[in-house]
TILUMMI-879780 format. One record per atom (N, C-alpha, C): residue number from 1; residue in one letter; atom name; x, y, z. Coordinates in pm, whole numbers. Example, Ala and Ser with C-alpha at 12.3 -4.5 7.8 and 13.67 -1.06 7.14 Angstrom:
residues 2
R|1|A|N|1319|-569|780;
R|1|A|CA|1230|-450|780;
R|1|A|C|1320|-330|780;
R|2|S|N|1285|-225|708;
R|2|S|CA|1367|-106|714;
R|2|S|C|1290|3|787;
***
This chain:
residues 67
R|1|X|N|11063|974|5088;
R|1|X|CA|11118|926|5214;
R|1|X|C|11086|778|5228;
R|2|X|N|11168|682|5271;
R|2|X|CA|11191|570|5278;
R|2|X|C|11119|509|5413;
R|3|X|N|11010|422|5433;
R|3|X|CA|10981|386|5583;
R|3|X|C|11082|302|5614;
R|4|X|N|11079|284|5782;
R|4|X|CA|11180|234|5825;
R|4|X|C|11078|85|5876;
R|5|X|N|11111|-22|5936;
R|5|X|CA|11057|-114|5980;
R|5|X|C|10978|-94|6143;
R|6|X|N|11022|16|6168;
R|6|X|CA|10986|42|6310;
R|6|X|C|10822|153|6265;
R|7|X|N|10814|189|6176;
R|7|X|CA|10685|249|6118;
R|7|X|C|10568|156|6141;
R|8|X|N|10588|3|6082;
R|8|X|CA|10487|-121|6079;
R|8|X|C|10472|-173|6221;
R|9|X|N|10596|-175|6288;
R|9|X|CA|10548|-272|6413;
R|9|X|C|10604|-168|6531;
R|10|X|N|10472|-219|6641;
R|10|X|CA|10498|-133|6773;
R|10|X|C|10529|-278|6874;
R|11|X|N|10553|-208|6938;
R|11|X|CA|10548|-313|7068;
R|11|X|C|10397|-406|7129;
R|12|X|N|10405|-469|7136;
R|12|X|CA|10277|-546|7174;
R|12|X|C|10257|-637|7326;
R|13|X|N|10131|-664|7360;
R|13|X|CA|10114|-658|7550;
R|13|X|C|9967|-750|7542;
R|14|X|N|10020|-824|7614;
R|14|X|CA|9901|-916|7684;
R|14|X|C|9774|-866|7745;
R|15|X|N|9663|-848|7716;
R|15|X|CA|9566|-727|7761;
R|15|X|C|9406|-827|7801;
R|16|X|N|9346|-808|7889;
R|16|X|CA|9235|-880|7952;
R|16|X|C|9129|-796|7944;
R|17|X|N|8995|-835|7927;
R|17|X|CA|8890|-693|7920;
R|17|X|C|8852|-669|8053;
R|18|X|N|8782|-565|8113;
R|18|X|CA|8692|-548|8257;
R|18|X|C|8623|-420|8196;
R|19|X|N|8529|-476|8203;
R|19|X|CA|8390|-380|8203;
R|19|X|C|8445|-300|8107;
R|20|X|N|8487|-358|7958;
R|20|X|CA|8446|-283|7841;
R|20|X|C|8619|-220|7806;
R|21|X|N|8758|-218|7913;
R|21|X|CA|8829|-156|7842;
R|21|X|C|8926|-259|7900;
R|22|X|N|9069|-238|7784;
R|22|X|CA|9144|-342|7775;
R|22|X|C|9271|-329|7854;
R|23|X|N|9282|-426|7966;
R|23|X|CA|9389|-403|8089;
R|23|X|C|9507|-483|8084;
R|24|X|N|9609|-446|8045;
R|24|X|CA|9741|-520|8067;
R|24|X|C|9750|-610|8161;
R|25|X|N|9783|-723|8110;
R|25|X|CA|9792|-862|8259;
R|25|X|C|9909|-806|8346;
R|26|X|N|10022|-764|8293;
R|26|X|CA|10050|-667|8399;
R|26|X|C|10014|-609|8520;
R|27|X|N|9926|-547|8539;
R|27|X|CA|9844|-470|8604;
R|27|X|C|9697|-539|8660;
R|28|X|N|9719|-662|8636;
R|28|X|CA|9645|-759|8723;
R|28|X|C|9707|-881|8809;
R|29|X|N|9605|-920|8914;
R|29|X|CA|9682|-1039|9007;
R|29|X|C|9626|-1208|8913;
R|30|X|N|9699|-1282|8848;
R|30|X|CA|9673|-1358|8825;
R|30|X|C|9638|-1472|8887;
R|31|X|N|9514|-1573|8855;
R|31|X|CA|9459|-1630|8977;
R|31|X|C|9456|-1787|8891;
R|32|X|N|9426|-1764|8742;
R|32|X|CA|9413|-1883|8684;
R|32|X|C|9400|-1853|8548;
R|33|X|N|9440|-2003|8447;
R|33|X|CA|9440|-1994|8325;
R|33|X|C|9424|-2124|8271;
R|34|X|N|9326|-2132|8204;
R|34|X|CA|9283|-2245|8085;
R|34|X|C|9256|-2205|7957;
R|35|X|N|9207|-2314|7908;
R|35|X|CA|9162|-2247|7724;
R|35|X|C|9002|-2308|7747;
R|36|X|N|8919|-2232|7622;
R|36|X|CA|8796|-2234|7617;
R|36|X|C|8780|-2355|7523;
R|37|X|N|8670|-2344|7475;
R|37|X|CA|8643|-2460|7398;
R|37|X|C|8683|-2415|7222;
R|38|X|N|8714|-2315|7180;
R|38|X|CA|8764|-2239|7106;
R|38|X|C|8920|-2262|7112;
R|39|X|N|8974|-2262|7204;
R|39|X|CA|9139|-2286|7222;
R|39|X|C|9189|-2173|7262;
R|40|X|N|9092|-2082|7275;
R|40|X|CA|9144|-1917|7356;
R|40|X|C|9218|-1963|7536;
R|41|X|N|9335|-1877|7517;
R|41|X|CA|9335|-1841|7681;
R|41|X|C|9210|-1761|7749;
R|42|X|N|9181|-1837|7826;
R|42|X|CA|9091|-1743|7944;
R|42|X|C|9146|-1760|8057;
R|43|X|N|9159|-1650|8123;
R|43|X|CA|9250|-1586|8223;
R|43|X|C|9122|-1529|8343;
R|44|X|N|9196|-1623|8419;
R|44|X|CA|9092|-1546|8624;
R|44|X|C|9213|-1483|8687;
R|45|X|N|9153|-1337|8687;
R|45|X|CA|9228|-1229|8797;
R|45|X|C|9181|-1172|8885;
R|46|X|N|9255|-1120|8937;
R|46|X|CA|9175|-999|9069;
R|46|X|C|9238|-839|8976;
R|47|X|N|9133|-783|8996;
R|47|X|CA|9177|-625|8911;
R|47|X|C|9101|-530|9036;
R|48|X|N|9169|-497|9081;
R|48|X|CA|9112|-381|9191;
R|48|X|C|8984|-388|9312;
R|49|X|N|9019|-544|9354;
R|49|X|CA|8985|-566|9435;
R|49|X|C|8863|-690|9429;
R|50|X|N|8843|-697|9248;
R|50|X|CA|8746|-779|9195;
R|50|X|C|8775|-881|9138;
R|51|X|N|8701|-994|9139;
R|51|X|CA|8771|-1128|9054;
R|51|X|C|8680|-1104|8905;
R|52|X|N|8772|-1122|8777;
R|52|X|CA|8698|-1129|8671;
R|52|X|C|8762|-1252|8582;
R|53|X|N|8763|-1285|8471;
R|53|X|CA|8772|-1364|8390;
R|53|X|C|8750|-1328|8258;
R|54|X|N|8828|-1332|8142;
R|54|X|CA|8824|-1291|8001;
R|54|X|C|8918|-1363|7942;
R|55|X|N|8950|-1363|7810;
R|55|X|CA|9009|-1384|7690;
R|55|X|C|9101|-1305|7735;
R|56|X|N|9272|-1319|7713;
R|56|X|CA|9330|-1272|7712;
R|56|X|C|9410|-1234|7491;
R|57|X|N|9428|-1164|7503;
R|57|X|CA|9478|-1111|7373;
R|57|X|C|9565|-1028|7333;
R|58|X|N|9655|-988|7259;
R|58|X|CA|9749|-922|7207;
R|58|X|C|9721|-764|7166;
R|59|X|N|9753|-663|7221;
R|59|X|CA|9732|-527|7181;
R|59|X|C|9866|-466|7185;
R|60|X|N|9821|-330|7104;
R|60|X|CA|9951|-232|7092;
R|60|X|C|9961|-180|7239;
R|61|X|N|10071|-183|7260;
R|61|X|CA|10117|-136|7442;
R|61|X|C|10081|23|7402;
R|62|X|N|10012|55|7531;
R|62|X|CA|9944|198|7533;
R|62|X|C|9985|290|7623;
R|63|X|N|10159|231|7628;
R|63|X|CA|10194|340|7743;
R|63|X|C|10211|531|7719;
R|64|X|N|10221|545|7880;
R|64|X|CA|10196|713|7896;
R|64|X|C|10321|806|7837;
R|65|X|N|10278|870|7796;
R|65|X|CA|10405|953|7732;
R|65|X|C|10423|1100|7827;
R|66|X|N|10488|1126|7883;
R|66|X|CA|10540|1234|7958;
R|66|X|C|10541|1355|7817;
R|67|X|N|10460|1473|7910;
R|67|X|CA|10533|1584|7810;
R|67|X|C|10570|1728|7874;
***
């Protein structure tokens, strides 16, 4: 059986850490954005009522699948 190109690549999503797990900027209020001294985006949000700040980075989108 032959792979197809959709086997290698998924969809991919802008994702911020809070307390250890990785949150779609989506799903946060964006408040601010600079780069570090590294050249990373670091990103200030509000996430559920809290202001945090992280590295923002590229992950496989982890959406819910209905069954």
């Amino acid at each position: 059986m032959e792979d197809s190109e959709e086997d290698y690549f998924c969809e991919m999503t802008s994702c911020v850490m809070v307390k250890g797990e990785w949150i779609p900027v989506d799903d946060t209020e964006f408040l601010n954005i600079e780069e570090d001294l590294q050249g990373y985006d670091l990103m200030t949000f509000k996430y559920k009522g809290n202001n945090y700040r992280s590295r923002v980075t590229q992950r496989p989108r982890q959406d819910k699948v209905e069954v």
